[in-house]
C-alpha positions, -999 to 999 in steps of 0.1 A, spaced: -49 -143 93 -60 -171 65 -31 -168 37 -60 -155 11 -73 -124 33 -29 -117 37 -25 -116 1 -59 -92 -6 -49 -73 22 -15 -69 10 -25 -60 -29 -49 -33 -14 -25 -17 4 3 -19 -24 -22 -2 -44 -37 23 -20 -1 30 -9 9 34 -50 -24 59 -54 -15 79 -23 24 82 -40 9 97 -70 -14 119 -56 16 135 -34 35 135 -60 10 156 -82 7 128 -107 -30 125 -98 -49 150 -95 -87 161 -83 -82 152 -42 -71 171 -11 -40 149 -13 -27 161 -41 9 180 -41 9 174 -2 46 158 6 34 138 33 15 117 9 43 114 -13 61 99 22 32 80 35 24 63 2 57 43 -4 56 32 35 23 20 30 29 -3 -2 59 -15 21 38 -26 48 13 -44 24 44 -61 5 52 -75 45 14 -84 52 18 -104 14 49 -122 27 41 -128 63 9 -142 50 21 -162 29 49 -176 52 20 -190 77 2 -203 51 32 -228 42 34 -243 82 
């Protein structure tokens, strides 16, 4: 994966994964996800990923 599509790949997720914490959470409101704990799980684990996909991405692009 070009180092570009990493890093927009990795900031969507960071932020889906934020969005998806806050809905769990009960911070946002208006969706099916909000007050559900698994959301509140998933969301952290998702941003995680996406901060890896950033760093992987830009650790090929430097080779």
């Amino acid at each position: 994966m070009p180092r570009g599509i990493a890093v927009v790949v990795g900031l969507v997720m960071i932020a889906a994964g934020t969005l998806f914490t806050l809905q769990g959470l009960g911070y946002v409101g208006g969706s099916v996800m909000t007050d559900v704990d698994f959301w509140a799980i998933a969301g952290p684990a998702i941003a995680g990923l996406g901060v890896a996909v950033i760093i992987v991405g830009l650790r090929r692009g430097e080779r």
